[in-house]
SEDO-768831 format. One record per residue (C-alpha): x, y, z; residue in one letter; residue number from 1. Coordinates in Angstrom, 2 decimals, padded with zeros to 5 digits. Example, Ala and Ser with C-alpha at 12.3 -4.5 7.8 and 13.67 -1.06 7.14 Angstrom:
% residues 2
c1_c2_c3_residuo_num
012.30_-004.50_007.80_A_1
013.67_-001.06_007.14_S_2
This chain:
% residues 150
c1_c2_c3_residuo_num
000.00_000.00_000.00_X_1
001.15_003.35_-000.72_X_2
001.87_005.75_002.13_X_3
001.24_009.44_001.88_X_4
002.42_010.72_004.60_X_5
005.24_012.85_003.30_X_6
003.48_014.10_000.13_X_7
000.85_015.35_002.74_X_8
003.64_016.81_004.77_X_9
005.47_018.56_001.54_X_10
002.00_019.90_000.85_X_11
001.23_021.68_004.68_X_12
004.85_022.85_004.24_X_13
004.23_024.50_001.21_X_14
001.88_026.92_003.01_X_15
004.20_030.06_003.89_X_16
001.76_030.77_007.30_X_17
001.98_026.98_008.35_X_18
005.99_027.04_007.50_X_19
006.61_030.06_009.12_X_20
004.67_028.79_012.21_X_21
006.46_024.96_012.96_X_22
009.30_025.64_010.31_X_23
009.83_022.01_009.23_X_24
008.33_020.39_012.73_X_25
005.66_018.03_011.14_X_26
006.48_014.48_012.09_X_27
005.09_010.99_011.84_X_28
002.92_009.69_015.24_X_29
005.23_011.62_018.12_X_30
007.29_014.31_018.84_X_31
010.68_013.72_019.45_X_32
012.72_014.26_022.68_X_33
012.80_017.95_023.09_X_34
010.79_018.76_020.71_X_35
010.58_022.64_020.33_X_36
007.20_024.01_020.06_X_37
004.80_024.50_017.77_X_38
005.03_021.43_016.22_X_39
002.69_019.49_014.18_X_40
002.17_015.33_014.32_X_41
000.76_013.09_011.69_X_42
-000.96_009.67_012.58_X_43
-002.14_007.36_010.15_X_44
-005.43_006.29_012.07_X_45
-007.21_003.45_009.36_X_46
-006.93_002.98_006.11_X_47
-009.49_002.19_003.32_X_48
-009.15_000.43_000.16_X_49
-012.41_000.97_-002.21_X_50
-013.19_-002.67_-003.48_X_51
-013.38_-004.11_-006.51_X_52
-014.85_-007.07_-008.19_X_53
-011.72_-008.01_-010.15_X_54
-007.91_-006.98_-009.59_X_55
-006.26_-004.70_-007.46_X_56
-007.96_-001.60_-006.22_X_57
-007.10_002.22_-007.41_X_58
-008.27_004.42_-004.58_X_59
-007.42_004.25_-000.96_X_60
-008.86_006.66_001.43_X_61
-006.75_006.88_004.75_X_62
-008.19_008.69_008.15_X_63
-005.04_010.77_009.28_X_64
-005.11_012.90_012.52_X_65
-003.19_016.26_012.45_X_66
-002.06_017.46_015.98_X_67
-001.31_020.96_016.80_X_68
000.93_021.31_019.69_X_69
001.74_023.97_021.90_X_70
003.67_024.09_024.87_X_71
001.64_025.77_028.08_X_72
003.56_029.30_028.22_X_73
000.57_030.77_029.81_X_74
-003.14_028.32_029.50_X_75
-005.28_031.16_027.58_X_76
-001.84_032.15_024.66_X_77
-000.84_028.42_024.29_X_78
-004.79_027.35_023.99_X_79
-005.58_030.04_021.24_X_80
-002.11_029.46_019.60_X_81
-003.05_025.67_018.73_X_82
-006.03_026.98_017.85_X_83
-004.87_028.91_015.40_X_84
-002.33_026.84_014.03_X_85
-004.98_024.22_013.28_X_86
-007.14_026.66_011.81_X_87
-004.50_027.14_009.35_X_88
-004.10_023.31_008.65_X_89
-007.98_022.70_008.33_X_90
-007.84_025.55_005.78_X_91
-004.82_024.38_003.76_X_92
-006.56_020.47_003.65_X_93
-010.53_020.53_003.82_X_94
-011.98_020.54_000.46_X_95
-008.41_019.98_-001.46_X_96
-009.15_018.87_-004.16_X_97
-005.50_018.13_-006.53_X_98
-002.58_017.01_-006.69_X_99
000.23_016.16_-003.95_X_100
003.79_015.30_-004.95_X_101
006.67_013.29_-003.23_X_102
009.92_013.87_-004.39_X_103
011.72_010.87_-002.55_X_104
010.97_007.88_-004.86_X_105
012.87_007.75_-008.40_X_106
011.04_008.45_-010.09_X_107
008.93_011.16_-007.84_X_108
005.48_010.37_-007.07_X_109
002.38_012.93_-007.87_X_110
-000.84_011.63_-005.88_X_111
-004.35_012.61_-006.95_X_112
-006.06_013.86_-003.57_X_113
-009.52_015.09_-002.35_X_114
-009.68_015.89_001.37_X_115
-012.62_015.57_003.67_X_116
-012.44_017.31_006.81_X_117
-013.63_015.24_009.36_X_118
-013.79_017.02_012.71_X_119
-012.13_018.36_015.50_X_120
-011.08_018.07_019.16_X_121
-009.51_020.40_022.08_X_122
-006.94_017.95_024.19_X_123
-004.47_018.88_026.73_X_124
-001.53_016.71_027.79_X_125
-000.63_017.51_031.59_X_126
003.44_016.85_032.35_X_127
005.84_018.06_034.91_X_128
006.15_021.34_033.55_X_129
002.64_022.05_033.11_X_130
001.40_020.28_029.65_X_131
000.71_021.12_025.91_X_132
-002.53_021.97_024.62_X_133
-003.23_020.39_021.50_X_134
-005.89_020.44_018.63_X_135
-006.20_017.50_016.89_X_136
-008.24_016.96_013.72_X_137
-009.35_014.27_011.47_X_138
-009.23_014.05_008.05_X_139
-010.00_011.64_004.98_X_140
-007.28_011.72_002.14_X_141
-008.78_009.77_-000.64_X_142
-006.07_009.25_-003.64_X_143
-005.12_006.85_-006.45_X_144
-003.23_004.16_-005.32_X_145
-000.83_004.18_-007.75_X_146
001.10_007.63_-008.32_X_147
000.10_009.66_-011.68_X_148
002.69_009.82_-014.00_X_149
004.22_012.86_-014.38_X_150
């Protein structure tokens, strides 16, 4: 199965508000150790093939959950700045409807996309030095299974 994940990453990059926000923090599942803050997580949460009667299937449609996190500097700044940070990535993904390229693989892979938003949540993750606030949102990435050739 074909993963995504940094196409979709390439793509939030490419917005100058989100970049200049988390710079190039957007990783898969965690943060790392000492993470500086904001930073933005990716998790793969299901995946979806659409089936067919005969072969293998074209379209896949992945759930992946975008975190927002932000370190507590003070509860009401931190809360509204992953707010506002995931306001930016809801804009940049729901209702997408084009193409997302990965450079990696030779040769580079262009996906066709159309994004669903599928909802939001508020969370806050208590630690010794307070916690992060976090806003965490769900989205379906349908796309061709098999790159488009460029």
């Amino acid at each position: 199965m074909v993963e995504i994940y940094r196409a979709l990453r390439l793509f939030l990059l490419a917005d100058a508000t989100i970049a200049a926000s988390v710079g190039t923090r957007i990783y898969p599942v965690k943060l790392p150790q000492g993470a500086l803050y904001p930073a933005i997580t990716v998790l793969k949460v299901s995946e979806f093939t659409a089936k067919v009667l005969k072969g293998k299937a074209s379209l896949a449609r992945p759930r992946y959950q975008i975190d927002c996190w932000m370190w507590e500097k003070s509860s009401a700044t931190a809360y509204t700045d992953a707010q506002t940070l995931g306001g930016l990535v809801r804009s940049r993904l729901e209702g997408y409807s084009g193409v997302m390229s990965d450079p990696a693989p030779s040769p580079p892979a262009d996906y066709d996309t159309d994004v669903e938003y599928d909802g939001a949540r508020d969370l806050f993750d208590p630690d010794v030095n307070g916690g992060y606030f976090r806003w965490s949102g769900d989205f379906l990435i349908w796309h061709g299974v098999h790159p488009v050739a460029a």
